[in-house]
N, CA, C and O atoms as a Tinker XYZ file with bonds, in Angstrom:
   404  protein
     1  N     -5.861000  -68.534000 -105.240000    73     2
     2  CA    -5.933000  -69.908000 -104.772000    64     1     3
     3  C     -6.285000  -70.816000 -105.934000    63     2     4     5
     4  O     -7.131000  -70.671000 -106.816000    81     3
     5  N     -5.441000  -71.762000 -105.711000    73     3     6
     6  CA    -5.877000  -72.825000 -107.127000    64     5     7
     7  C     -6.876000  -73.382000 -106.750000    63     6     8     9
     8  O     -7.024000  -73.858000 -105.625000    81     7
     9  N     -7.889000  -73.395000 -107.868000    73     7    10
    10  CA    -9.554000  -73.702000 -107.469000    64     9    11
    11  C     -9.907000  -75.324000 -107.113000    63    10    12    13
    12  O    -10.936000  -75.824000 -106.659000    81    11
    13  N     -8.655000  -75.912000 -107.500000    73    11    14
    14  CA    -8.592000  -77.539000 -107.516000    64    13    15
    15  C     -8.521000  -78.202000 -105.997000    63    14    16    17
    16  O     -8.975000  -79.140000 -105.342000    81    15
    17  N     -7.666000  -77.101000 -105.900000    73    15    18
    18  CA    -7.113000  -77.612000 -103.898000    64    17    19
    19  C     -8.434000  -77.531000 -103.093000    63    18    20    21
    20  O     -8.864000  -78.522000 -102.502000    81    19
    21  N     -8.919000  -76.626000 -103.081000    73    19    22
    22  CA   -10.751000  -76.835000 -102.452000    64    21    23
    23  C    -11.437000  -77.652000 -102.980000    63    22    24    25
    24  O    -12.524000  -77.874000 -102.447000    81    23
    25  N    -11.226000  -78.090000 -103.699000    73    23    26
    26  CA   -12.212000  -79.314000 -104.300000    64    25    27
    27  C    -11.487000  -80.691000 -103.892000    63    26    28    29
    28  O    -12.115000  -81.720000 -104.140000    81    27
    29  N    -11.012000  -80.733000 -103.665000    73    27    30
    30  CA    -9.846000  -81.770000 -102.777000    64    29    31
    31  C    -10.004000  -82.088000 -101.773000    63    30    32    33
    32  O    -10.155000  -83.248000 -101.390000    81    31
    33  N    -10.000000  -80.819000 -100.942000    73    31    34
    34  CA    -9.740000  -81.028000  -99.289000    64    33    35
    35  C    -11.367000  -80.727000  -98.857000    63    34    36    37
    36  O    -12.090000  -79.777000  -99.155000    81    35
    37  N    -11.620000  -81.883000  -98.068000    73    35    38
    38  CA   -13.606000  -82.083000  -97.520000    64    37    39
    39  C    -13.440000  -82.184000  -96.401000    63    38    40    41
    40  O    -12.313000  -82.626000  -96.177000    81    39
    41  N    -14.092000  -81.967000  -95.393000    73    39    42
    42  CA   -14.790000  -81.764000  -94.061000    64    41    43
    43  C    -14.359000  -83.899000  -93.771000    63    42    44    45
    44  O    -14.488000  -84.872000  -94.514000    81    43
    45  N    -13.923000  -83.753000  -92.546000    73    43    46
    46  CA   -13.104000  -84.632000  -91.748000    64    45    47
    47  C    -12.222000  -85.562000  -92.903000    63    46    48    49
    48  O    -12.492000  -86.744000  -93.118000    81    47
    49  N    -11.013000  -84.743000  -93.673000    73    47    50
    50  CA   -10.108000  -84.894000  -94.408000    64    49    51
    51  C     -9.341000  -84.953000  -93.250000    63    50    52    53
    52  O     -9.715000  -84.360000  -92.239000    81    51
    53  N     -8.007000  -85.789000  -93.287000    73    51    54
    54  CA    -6.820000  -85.290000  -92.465000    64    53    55
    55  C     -5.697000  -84.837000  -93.200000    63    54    56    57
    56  O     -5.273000  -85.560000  -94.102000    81    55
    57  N     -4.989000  -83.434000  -92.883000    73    55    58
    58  CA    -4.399000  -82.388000  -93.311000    64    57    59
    59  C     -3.536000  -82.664000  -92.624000    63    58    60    61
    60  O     -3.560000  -83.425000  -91.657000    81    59
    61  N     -2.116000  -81.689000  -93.326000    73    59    62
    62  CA    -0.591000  -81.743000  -92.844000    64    61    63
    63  C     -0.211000  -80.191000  -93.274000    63    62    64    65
    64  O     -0.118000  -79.466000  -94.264000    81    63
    65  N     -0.062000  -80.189000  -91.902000    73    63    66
    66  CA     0.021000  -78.109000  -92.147000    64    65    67
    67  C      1.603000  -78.149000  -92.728000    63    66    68    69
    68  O      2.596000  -78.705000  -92.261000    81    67
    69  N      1.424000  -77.313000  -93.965000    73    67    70
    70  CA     2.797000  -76.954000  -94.907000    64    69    71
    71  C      3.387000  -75.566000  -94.775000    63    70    72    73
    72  O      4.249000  -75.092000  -95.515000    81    71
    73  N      2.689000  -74.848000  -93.516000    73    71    74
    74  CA     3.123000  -73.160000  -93.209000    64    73    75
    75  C      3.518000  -72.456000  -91.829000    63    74    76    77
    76  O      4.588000  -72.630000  -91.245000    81    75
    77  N      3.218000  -72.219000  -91.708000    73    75    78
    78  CA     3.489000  -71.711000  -90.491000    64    77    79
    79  C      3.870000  -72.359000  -89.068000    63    78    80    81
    80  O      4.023000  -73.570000  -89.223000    81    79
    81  N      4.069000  -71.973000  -87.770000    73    79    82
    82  CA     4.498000  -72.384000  -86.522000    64    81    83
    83  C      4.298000  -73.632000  -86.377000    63    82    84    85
    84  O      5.098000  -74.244000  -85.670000    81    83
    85  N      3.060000  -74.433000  -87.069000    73    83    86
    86  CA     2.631000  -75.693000  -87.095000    64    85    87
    87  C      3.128000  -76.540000  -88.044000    63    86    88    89
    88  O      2.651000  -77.674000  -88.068000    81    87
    89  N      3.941000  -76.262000  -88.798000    73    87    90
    90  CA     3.563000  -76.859000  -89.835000    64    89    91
    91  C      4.151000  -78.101000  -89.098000    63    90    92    93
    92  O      4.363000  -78.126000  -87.885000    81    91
    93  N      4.459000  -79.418000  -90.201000    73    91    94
    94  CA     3.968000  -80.932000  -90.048000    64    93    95
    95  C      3.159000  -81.320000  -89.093000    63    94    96    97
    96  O      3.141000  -82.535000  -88.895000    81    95
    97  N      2.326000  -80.509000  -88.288000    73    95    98
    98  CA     1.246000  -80.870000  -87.665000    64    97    99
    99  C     -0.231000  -81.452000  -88.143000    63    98   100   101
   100  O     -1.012000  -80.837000  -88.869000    81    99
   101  N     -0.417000  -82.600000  -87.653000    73    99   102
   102  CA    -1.685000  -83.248000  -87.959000    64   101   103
   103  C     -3.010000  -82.717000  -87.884000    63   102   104   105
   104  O     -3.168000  -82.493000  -86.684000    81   103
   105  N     -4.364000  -82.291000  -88.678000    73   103   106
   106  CA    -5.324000  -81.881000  -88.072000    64   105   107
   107  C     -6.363000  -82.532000  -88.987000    63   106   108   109
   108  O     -6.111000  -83.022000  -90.087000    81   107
   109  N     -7.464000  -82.482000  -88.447000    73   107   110
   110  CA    -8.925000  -82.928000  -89.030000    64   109   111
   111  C     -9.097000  -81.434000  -89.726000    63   110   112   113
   112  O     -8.490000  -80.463000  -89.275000    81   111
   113  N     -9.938000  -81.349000  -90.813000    73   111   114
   114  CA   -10.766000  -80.158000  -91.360000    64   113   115
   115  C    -12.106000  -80.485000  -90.526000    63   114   116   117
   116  O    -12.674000  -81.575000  -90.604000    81   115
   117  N    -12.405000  -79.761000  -89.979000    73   115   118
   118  CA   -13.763000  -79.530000  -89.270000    64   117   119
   119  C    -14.943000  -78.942000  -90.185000    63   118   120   121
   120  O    -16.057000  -79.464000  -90.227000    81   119
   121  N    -14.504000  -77.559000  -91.068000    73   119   122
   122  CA   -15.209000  -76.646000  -91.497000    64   121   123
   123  C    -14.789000  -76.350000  -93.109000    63   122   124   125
   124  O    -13.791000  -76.908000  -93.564000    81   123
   125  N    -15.418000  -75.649000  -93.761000    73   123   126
   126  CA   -14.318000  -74.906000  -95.246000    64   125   127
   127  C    -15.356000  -73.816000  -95.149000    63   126   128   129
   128  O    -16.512000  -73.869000  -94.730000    81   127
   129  N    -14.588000  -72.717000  -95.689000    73   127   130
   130  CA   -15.385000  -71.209000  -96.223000    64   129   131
   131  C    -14.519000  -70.628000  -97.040000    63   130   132   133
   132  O    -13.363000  -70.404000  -96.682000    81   131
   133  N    -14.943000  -70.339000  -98.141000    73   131   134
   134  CA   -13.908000  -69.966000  -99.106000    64   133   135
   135  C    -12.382000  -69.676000  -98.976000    63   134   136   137
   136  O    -11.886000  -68.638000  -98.538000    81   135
   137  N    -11.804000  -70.646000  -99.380000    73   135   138
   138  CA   -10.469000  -70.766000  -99.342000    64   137   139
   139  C     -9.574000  -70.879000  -98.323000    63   138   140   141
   140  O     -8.348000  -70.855000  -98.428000    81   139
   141  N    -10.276000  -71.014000  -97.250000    73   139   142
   142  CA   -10.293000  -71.259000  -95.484000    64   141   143
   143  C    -10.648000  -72.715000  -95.270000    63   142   144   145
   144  O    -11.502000  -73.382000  -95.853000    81   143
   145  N     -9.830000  -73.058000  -94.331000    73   143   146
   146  CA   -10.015000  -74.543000  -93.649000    64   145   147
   147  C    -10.264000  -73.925000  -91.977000    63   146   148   149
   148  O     -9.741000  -73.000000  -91.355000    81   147
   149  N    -11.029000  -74.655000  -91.728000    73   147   150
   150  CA   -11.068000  -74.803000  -89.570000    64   149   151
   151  C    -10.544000  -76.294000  -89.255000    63   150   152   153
   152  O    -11.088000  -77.397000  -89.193000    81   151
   153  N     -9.509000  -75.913000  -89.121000    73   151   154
   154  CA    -8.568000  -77.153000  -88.230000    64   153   155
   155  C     -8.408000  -77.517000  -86.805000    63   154   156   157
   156  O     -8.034000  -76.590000  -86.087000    81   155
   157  N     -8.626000  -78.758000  -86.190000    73   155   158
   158  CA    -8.464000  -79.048000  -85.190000    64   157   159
   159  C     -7.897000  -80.032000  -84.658000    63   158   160   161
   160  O     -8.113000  -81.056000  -85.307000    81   159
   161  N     -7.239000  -80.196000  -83.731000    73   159   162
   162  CA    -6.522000  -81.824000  -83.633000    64   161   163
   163  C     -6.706000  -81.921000  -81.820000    63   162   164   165
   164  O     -6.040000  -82.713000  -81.152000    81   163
   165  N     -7.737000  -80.956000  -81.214000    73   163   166
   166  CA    -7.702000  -81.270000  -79.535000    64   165   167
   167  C     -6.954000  -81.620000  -78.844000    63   166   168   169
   168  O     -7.063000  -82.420000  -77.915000    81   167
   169  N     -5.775000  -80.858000  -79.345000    73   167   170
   170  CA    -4.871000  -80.730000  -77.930000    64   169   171
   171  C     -4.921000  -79.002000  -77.893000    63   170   172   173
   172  O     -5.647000  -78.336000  -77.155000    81   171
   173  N     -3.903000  -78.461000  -78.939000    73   171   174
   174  CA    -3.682000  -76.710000  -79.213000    64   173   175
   175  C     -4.650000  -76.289000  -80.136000    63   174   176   177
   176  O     -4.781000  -75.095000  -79.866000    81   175
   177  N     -5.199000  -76.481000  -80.808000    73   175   178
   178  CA    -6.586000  -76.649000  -81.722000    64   177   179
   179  C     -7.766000  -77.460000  -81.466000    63   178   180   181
   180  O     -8.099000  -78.437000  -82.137000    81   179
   181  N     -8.593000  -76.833000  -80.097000    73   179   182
   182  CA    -9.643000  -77.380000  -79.949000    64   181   183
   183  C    -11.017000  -77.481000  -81.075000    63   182   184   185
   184  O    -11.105000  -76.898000  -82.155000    81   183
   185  N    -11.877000  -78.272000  -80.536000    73   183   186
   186  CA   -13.277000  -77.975000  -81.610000    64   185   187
   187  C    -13.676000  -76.384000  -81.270000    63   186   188   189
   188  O    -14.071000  -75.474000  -81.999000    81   187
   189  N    -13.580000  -76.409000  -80.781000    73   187   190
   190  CA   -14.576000  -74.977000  -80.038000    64   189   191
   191  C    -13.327000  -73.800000  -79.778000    63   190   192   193
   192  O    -13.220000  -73.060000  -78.800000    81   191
   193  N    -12.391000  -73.886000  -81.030000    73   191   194
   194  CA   -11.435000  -72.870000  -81.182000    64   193   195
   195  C    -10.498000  -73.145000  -82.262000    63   194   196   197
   196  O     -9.284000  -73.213000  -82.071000    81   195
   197  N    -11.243000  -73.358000  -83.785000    73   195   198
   198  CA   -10.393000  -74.134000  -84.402000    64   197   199
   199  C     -9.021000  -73.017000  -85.439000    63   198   200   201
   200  O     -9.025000  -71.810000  -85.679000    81   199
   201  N     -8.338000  -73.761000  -85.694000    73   199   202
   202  CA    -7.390000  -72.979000  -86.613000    64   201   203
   203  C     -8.113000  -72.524000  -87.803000    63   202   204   205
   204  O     -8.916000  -73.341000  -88.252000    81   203
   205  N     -8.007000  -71.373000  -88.432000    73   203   206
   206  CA    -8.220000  -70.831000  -89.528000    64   205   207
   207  C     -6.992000  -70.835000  -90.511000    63   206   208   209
   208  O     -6.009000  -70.117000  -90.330000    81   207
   209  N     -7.112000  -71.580000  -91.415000    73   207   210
   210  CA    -6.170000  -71.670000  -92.088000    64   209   211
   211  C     -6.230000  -71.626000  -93.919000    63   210   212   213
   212  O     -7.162000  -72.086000  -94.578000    81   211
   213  N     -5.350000  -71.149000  -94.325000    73   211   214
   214  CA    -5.481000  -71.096000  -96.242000    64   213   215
   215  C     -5.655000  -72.805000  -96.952000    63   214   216   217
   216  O     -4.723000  -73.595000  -96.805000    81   215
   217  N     -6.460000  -73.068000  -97.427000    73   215   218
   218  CA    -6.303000  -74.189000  -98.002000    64   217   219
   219  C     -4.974000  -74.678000  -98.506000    63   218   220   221
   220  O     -4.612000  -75.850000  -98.408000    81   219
   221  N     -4.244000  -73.679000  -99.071000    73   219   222
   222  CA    -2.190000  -73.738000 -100.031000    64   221   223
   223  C     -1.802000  -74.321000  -99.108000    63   222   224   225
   224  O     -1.182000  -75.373000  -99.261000    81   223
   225  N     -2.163000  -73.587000  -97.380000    73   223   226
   226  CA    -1.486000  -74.294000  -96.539000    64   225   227
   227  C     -1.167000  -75.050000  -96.111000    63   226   228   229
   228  O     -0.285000  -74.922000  -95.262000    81   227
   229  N     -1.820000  -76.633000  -96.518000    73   227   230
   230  CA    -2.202000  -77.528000  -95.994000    64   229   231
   231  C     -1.843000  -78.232000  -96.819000    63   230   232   233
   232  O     -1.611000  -77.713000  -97.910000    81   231
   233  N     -1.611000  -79.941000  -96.640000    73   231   234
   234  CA    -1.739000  -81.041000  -97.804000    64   233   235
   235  C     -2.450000  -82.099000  -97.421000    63   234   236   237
   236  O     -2.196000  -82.541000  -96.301000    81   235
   237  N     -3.347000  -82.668000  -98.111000    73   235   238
   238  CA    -4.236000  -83.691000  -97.431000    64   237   239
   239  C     -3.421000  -84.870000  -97.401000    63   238   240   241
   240  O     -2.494000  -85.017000  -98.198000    81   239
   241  N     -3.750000  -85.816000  -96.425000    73   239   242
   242  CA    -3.156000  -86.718000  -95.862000    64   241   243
   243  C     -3.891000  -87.619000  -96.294000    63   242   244   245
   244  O     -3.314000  -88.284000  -97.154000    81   243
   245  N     -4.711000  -87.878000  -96.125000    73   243   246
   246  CA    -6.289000  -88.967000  -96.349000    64   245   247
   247  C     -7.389000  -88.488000  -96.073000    63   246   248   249
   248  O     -7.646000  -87.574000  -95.289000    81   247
   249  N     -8.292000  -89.292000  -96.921000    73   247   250
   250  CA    -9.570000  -89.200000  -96.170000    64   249   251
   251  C    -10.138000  -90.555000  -95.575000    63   250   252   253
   252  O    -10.434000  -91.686000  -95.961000    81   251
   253  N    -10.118000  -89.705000  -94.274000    73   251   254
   254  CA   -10.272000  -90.897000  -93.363000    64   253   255
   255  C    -11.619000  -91.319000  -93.071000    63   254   256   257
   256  O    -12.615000  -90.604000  -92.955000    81   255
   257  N    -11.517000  -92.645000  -92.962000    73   255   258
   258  CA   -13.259000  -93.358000  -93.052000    64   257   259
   259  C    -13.079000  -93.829000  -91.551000    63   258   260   261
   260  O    -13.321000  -95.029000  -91.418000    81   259
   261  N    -12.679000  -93.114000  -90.284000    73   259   262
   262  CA   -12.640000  -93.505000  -88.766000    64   261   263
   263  C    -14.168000  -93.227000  -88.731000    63   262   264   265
   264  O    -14.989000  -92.844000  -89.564000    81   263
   265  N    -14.208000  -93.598000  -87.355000    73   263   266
   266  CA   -15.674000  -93.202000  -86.664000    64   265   267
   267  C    -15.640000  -91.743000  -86.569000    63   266   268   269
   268  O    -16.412000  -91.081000  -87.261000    81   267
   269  N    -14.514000  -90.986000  -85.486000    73   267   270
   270  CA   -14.304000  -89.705000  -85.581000    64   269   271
   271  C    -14.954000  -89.029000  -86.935000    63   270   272   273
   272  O    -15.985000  -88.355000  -86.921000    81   271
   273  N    -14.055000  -89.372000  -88.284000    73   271   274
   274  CA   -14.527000  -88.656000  -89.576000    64   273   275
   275  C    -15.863000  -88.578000  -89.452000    63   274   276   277
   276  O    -16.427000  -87.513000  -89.201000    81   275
   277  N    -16.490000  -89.715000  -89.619000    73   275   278
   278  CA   -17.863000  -90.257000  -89.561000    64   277   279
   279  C    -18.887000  -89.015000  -88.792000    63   278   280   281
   280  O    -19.809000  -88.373000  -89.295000    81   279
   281  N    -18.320000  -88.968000  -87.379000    73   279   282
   282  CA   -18.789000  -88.068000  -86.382000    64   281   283
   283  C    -18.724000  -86.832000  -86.794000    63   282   284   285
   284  O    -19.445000  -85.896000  -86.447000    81   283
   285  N    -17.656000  -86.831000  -87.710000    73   283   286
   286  CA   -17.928000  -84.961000  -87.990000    64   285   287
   287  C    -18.760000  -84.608000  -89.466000    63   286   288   289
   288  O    -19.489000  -83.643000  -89.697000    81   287
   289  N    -18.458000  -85.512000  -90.185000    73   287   290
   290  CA   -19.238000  -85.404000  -91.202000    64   289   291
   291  C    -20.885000  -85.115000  -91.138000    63   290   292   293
   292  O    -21.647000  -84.482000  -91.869000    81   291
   293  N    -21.110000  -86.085000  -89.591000    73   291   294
   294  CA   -22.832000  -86.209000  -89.522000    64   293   295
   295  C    -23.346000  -84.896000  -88.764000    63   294   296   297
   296  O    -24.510000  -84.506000  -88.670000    81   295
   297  N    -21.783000  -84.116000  -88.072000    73   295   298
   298  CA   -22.593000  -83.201000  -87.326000    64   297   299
   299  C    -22.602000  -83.571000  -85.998000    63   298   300   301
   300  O    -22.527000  -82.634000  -85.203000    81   299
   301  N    -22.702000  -85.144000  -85.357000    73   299   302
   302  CA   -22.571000  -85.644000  -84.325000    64   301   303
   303  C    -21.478000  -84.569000  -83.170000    63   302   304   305
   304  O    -20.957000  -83.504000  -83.503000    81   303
   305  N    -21.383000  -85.145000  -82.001000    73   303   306
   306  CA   -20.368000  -84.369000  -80.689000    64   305   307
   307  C    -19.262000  -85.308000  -81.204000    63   306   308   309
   308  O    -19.354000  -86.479000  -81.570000    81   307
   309  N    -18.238000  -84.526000  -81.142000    73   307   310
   310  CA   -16.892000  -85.286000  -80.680000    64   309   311
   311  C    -16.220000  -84.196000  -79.535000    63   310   312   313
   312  O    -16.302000  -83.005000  -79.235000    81   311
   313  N    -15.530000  -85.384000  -79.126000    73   311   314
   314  CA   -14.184000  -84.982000  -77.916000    64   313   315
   315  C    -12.861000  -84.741000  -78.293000    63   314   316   317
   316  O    -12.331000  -85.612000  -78.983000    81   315
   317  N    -12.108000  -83.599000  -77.946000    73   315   318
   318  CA   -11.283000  -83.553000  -78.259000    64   317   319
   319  C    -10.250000  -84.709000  -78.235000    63   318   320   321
   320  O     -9.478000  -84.810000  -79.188000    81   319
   321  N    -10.193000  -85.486000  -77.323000    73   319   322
   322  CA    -9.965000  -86.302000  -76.880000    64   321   323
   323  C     -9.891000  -87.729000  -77.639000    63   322   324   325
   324  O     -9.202000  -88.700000  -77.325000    81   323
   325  N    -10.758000  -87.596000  -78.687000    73   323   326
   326  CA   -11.370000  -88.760000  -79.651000    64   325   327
   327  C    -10.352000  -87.956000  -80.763000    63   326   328   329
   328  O     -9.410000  -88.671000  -81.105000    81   327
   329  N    -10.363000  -86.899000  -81.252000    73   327   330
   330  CA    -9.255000  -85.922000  -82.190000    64   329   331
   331  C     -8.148000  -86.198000  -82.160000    63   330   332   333
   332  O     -7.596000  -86.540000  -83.206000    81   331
   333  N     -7.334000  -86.136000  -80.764000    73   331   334
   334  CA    -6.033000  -86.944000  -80.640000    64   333   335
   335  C     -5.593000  -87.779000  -80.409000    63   334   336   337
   336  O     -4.375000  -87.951000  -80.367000    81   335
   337  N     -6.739000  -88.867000  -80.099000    73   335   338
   338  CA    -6.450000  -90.444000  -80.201000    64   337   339
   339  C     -6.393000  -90.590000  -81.834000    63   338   340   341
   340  O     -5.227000  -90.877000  -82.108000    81   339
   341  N     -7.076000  -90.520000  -82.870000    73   339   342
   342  CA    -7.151000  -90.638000  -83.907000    64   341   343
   343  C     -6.077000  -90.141000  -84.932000    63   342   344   345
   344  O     -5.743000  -90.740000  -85.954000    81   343
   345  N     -5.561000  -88.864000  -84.451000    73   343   346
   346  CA    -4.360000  -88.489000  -85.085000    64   345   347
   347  C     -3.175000  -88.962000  -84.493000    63   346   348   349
   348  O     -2.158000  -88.990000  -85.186000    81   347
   349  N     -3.142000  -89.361000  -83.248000    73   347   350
   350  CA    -2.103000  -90.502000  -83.297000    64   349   351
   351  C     -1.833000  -91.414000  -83.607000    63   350   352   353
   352  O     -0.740000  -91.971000  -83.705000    81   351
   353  N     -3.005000  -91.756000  -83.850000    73   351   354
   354  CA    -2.469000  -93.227000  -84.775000    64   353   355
   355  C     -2.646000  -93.490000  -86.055000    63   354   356   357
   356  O     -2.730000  -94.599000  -86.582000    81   355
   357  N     -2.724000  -91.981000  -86.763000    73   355   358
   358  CA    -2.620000  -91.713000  -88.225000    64   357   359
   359  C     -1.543000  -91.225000  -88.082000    63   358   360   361
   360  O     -1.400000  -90.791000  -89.225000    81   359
   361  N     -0.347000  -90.852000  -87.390000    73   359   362
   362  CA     0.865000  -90.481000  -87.300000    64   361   363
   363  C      1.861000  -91.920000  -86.863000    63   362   364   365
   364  O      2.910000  -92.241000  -87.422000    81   363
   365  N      1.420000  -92.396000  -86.105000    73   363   366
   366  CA     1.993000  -93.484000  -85.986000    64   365   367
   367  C      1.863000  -94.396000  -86.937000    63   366   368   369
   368  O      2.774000  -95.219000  -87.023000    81   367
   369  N      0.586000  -94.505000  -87.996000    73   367   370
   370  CA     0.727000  -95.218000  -89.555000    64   369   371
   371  C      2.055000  -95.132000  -90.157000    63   370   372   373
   372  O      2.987000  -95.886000  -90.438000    81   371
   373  N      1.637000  -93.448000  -90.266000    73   371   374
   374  CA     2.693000  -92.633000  -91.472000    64   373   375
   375  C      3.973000  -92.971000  -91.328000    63   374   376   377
   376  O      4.667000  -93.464000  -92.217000    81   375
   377  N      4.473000  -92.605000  -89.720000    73   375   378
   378  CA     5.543000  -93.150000  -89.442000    64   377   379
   379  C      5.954000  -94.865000  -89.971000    63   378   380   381
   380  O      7.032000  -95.287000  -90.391000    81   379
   381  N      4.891000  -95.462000  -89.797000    73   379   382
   382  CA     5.380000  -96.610000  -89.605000    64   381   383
   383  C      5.731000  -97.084000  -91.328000    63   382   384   385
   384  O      6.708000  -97.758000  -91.653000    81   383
   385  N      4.755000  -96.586000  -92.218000    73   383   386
   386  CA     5.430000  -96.691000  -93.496000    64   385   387
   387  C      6.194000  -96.143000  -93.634000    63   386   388   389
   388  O      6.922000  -96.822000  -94.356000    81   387
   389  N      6.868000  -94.840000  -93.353000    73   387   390
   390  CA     7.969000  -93.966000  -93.824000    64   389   391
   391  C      8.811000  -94.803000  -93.526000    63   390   392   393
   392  O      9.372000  -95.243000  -94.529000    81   391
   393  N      9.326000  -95.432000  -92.143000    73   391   394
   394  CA     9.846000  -96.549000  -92.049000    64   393   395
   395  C     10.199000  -97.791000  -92.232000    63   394   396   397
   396  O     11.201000  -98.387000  -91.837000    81   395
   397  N      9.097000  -98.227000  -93.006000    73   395   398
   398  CA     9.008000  -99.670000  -93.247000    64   397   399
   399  C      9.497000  -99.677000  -94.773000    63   398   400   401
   400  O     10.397000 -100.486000  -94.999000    81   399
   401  N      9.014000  -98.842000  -95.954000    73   399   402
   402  CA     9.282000  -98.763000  -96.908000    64   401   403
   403  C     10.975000  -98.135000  -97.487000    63   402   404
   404  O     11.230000  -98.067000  -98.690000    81   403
């Protein structure tokens, strides 16, 4: 694993899965453990069942300064529910520049 990509990707980063069944799927990093991400986006990746995933796998999207981020950073509860309001409308951004530009 390139040692750079973990130093990159931080706890409520938003990620763009680049591998497997998911990939272009949106998720928050919840967690890191060596060279492992815990991904979640509360719909198919709950908090309380998150994806385990390779850091390679992934590409960071932003780091997002939402309340959500905020909430996970502090440790605070979130809802899944608050997970996929938030990544929708960091998808609906993306979209909207991919489009606009």
């Amino acid at each position: 694993m390139d040692p750079d990509l973990s130093d990159q990707i931080h706890i409520s980063d938003v990620v763009v899965s680049t591998a497997g069944h998911d990939k272009g799927s949106l998720f928050y990093v919840i967690a890191t453990d060596e060279g492992f991400l815990y991904l979640a986006n509360g719909k198919d990746r709950s908090l309380d069942k998150p994806k385990r995933k390779r850091a390679r796998h992934v590409q960071k999207v932003l780091r997002s300064e939402t309340r959500v981020a905020q909430k996970i950073l502090r440790g605070d509860k979130v809802l899944n529910s608050e997970l996929r309001r938030d990544l929708a409308f960091h998808a609906g951004q993306m979209q909207a520049n991919n489009l606009g530009g």
